[in-house]
C-alpha positions as CSV (number, residue, x, y, z in Angstrom):
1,X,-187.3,-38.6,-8.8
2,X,-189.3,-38.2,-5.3
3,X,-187.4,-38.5,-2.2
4,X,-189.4,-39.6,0.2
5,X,-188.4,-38.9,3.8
6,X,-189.2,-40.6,7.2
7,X,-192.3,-39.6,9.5
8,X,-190.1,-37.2,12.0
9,X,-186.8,-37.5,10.4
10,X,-184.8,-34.5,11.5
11,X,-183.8,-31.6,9.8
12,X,-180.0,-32.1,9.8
13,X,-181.2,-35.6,8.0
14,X,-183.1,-33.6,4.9
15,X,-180.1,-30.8,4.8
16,X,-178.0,-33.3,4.1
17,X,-179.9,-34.9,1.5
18,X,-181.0,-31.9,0.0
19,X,-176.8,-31.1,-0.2
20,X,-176.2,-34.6,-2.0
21,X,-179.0,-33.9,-4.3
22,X,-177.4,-30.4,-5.7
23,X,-173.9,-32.5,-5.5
24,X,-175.2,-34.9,-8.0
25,X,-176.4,-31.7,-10.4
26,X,-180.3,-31.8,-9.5
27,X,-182.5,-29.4,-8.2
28,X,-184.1,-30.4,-4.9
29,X,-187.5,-28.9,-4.0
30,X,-189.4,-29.6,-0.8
31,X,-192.5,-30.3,-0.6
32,X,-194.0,-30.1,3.3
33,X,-196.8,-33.1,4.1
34,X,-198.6,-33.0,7.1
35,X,-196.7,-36.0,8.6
36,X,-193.0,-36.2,6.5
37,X,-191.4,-34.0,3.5
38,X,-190.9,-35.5,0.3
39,X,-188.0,-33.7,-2.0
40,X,-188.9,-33.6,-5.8
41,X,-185.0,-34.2,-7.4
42,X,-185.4,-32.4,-11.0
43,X,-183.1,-32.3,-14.0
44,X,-181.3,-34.6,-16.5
45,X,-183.4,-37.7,-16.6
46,X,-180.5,-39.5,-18.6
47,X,-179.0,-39.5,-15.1
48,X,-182.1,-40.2,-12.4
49,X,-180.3,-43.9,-11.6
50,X,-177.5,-42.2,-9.7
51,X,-180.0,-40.7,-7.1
52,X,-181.3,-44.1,-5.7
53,X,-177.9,-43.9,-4.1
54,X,-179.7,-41.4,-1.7
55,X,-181.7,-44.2,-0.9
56,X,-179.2,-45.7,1.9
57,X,-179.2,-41.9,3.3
58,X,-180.0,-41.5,7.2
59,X,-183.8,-40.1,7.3
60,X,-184.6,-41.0,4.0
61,X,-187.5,-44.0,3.5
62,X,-187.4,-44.0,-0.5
63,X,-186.2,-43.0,-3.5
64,X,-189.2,-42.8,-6.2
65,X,-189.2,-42.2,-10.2
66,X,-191.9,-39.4,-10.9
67,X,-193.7,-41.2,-14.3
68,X,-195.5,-37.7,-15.2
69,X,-193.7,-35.4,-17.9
70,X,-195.3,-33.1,-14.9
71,X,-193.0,-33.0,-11.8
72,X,-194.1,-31.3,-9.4
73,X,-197.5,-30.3,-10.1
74,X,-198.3,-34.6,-10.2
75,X,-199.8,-36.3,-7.7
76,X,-197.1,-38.7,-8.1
77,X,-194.6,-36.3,-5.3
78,X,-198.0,-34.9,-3.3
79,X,-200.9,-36.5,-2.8
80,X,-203.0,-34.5,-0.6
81,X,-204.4,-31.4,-2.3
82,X,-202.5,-28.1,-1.6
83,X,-203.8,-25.3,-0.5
84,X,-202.4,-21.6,-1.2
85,X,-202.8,-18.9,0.9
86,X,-203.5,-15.6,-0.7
87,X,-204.1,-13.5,3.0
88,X,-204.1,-14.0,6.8
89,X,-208.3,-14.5,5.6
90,X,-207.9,-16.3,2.7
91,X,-206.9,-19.6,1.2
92,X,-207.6,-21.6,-1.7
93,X,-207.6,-25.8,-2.0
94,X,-209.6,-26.0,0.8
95,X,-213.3,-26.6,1.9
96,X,-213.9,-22.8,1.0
97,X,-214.9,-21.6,-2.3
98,X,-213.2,-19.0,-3.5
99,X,-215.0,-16.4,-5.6
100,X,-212.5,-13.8,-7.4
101,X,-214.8,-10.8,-9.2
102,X,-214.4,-7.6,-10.4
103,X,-214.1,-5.6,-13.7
104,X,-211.9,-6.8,-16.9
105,X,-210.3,-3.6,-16.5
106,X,-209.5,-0.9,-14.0
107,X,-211.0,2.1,-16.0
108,X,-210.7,4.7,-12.9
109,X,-210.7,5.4,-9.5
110,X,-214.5,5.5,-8.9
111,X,-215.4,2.5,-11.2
112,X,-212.6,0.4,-9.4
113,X,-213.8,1.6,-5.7
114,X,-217.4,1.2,-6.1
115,X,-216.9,-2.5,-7.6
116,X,-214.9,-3.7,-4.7
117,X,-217.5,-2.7,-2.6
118,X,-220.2,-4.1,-4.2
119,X,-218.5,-7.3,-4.9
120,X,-217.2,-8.0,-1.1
121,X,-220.7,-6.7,0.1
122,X,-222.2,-10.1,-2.0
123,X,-219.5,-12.4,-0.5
124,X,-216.3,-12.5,-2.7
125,X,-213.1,-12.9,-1.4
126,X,-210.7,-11.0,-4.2
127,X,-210.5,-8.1,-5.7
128,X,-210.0,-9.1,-9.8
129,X,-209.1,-6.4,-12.6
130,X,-206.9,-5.8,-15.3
131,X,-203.9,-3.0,-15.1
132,X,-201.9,-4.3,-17.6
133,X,-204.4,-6.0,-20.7
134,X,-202.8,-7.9,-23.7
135,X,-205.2,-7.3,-26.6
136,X,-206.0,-8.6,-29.8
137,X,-206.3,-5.8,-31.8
138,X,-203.1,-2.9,-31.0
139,X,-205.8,-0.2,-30.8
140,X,-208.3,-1.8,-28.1
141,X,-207.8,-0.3,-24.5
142,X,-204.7,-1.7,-22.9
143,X,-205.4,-0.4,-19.5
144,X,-203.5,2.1,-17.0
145,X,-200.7,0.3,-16.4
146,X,-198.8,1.4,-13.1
147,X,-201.9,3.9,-12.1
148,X,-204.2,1.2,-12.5
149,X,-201.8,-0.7,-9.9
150,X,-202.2,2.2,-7.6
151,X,-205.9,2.2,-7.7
152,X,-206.2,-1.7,-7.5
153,X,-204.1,-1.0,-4.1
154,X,-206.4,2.0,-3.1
155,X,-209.5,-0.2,-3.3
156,X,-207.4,-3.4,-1.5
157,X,-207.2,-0.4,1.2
158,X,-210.8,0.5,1.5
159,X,-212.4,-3.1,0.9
160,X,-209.3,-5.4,2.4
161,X,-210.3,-7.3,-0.3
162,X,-206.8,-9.3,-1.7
163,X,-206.0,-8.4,-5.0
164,X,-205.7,-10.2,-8.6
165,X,-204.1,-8.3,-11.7
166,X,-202.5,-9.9,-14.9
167,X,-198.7,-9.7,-15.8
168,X,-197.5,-9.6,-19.3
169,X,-194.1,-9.6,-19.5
170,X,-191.0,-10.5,-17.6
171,X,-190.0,-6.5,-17.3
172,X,-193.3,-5.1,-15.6
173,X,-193.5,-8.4,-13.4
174,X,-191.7,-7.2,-10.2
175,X,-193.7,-4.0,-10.9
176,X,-196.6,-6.3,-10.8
177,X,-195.5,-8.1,-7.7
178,X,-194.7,-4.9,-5.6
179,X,-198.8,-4.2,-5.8
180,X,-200.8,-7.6,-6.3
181,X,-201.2,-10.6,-4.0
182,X,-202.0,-12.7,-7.1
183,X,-199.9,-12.4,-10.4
184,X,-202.4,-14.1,-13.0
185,X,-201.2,-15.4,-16.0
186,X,-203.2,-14.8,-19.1
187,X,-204.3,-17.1,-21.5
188,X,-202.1,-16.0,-24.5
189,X,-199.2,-16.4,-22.0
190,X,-199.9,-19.6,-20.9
191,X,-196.6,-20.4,-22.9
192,X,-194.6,-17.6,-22.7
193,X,-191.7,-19.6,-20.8
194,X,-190.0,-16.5,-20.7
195,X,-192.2,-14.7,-18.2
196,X,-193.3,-17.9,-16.2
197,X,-190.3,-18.7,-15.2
198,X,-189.5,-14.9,-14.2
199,X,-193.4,-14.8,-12.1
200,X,-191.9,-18.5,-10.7
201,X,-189.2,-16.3,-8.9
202,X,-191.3,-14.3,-7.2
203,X,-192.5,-15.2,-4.4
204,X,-196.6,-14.1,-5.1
205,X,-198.6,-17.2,-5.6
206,X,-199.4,-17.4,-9.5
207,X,-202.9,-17.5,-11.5
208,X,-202.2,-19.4,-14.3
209,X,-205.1,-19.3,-16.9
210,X,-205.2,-22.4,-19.4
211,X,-203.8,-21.2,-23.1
212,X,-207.2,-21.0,-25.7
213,X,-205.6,-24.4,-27.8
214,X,-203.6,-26.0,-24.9
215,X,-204.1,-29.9,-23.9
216,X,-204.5,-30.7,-20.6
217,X,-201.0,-32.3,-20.1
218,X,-199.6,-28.7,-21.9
219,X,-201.0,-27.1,-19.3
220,X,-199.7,-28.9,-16.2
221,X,-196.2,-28.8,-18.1
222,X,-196.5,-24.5,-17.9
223,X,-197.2,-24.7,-14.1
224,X,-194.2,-27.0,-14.5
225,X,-192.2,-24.3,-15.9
226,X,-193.3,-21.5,-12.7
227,X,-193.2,-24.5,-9.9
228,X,-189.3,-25.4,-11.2
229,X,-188.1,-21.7,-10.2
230,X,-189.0,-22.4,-6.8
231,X,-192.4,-21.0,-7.2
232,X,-195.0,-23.8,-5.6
233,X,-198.1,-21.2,-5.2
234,X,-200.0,-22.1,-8.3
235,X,-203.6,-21.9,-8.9
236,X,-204.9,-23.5,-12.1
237,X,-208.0,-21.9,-13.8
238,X,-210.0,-23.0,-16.8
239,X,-211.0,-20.5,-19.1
240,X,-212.5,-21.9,-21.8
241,X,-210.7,-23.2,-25.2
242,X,-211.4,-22.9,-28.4
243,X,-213.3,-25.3,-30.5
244,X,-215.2,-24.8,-33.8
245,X,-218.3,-23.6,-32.0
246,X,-219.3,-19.7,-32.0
247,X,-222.4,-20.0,-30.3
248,X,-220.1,-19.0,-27.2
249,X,-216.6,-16.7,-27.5
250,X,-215.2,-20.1,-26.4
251,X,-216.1,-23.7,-25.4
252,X,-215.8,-23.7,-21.1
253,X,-214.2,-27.2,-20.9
254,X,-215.9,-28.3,-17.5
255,X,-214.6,-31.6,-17.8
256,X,-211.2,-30.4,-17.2
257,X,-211.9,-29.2,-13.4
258,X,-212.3,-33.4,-12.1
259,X,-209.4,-34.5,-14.5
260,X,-206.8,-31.8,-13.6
261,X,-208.1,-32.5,-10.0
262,X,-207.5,-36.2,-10.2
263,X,-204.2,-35.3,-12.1
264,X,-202.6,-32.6,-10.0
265,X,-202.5,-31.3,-6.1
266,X,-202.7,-27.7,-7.0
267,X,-206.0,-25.8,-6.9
268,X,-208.2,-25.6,-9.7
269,X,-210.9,-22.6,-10.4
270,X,-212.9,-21.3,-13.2
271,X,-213.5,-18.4,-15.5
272,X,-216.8,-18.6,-16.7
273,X,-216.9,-15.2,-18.0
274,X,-214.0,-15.8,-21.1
275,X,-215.2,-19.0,-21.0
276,X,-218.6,-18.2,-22.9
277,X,-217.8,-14.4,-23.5
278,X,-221.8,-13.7,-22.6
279,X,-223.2,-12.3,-19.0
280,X,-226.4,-14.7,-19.9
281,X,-224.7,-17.7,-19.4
282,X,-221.7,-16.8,-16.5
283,X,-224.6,-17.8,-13.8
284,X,-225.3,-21.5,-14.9
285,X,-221.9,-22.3,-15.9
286,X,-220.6,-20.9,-12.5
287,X,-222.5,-23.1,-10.7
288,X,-221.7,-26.0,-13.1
289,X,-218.0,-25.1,-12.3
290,X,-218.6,-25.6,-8.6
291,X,-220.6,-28.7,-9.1
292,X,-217.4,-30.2,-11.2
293,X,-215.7,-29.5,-8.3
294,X,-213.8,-26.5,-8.8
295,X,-212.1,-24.3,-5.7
296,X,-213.3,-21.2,-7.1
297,X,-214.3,-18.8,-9.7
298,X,-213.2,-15.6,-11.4
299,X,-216.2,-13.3,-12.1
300,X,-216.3,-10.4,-14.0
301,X,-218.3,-7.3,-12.8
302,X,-218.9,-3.8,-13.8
303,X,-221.2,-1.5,-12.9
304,X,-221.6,-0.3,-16.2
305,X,-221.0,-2.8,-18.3
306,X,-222.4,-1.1,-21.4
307,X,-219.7,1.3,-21.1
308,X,-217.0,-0.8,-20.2
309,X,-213.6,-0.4,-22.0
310,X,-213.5,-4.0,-22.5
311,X,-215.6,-7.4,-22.1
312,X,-218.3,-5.6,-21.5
313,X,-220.9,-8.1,-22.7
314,X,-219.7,-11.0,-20.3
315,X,-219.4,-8.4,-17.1
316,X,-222.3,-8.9,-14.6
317,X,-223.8,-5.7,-13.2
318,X,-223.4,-5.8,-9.1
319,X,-227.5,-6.8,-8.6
320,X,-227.0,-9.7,-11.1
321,X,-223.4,-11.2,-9.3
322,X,-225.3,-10.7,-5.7
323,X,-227.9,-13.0,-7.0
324,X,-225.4,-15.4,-8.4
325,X,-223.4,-15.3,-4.9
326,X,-226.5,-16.8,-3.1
327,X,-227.1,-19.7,-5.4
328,X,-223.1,-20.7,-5.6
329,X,-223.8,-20.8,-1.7
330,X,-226.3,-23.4,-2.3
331,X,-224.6,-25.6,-4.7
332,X,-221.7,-25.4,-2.8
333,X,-223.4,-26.6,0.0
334,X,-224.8,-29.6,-2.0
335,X,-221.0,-30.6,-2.6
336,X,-219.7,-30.4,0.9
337,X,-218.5,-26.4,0.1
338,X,-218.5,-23.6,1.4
339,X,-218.6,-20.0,0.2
């Protein structure tokens, strides 16, 4: 159920409403509008009737069934899109496109160092690259774990470029949290309730990549999971699912960018790297991305990429992303953006 509160109702009006709300064994969670708050009551649907009794509450102007399996990630309790901020610089929801590059993963100090240079000199905004990297195959590289936190940190320092690094289980996640300003969630974790509800305590706004086979509405019910724990900072990205096609490593599903953006508040980006596997097509399918109306994009780079530890073939050299950077400008641009 959504709570809606009055234009200016005072605080001592939503405490109290936020107290009758636990009282009647929900959990409340506010969500801030730029004129009133509205309180998302979730738990036990079997027993949502007994909270339109909040209703005749002092400050309150209406009590609300959400219809979405999707509480508080629906447009149903927030209508206006949110926008997370990741630093005092950046945001994302906004009018800004967010551009989030860097290698698959952080192989050593000078690789890391002389990306996040070349990447913020071309425009972006974050700083992405794998410490921690959930394979498929047990004997593929599966990064530095802890020292590649160090030298993700070490390049935040130089570049004062915000950082993005994967979490992959519940125990390394606070490890995770002490180093990164974005915890992403990988694919294959996409349902791993476990661990989103663990990053959904922290208090690091979440990446959470769509799962390779997940619907649309499975999706939005994973945010669910991290948004429940208190968590609202979510940032959806498409990454491609797969489909019977192997032309590409998968199928980038652009048309889920306008209907997760028609179906949710939260911020939507794209990964156009996983999402076709192949440095060839990252460029046109970026821009694509931005067209469909995405907030922003996660870009692989690497200097080297023949010599890359991992997704090498979808990693744009430096010169190539630069390039790229000035045409997302312009699309951007055509869509009322900016980069």
């Amino acid at each position: 159920m959504i709570i809606v509160m009055k234009a200016g109702a005072a605080k001592k009006d939503r405490d109290e409403v936020l107290k009758r709300i636990r009282e009647l064994g929900y959990k409340p969670h506010v969500i801030h509008g730029t004129t009133r708050d509205v309180i998302g009551a979730v738990g036990d649907e079997r027993g949502k009737l007994v909270l339109q009794s909040i209703e005749s509450m002092h400050g309150v102007e209406s009590v609300v069934p959400i219809l979405k399996p999707y509480k508080l990630a629906s447009r149903e309790v927030k209508v206006e899109p949110s926008v997370i901020r990741i630093s005092d610089t950046v945001s994302i929801g906004g009018p800004e496109i967010i551009v989030m590059a860097g290698p698959c993963s952080v192989e050593g100090e000078e690789q890391i160092i002389e990306t996040a240079k070349a990447v913020k000199a071309a425009g972006a905004q974050v700083l992405r690259g794998g410490a921690f990297k959930p394979r498929t195959s047990p004997y593929s590289f599966q990064g530095l774990e802890e020292e590649g936190l160090k030298l993700l940190a070490k390049a935040r320092d130089i570049t004062g470029l915000p950082i993005v690094t994967e979490v992959v289980n519940p125990e390394t996640a606070d490890l995770v949290a002490e180093y990164s300003d974005i915890l992403q969630i990988g694919a294959r974790n996409a349902q791993n309730f476990a661990l989103l509800k663990k990053v959904g305590q922290l208090r690091r706004p979440v990446l959470l990549k769509r799962g390779m086979s997940m619907t649309i509405q499975e999706f939005l019910m994973s945010a669910e999971y991290v948004m429940s724990e208190g968590n609202q900072q979510v940032i959806l990205c498409e990454r491609g699912i797969r489909t019977f096609e192997t032309a590409t490593r998968n199928t980038l599903d652009l048309s889920a960018i306008p209907v997760l953006k028609g179906m949710t508040h939260l911020p939507v980006i794209a990964d156009p790297s996983h999402g076709t596997g192949n440095y060839h097509y990252v460029a046109p399918m970026a821009l694509a991305a931005v067209a469909a109306g995405a907030d922003g994009l996660m870009i692989e780079v690497h200097p080297d990429p023949e010599r890359a530890s991992s997704d090498g073939p979808q990693s744009l050299k430096p010169k190539k992303f630069e390039a790229l950077m000035t045409k997302i400008r312009l699309v951007a641009q055509s869509v009322d953006r900016t980069l």
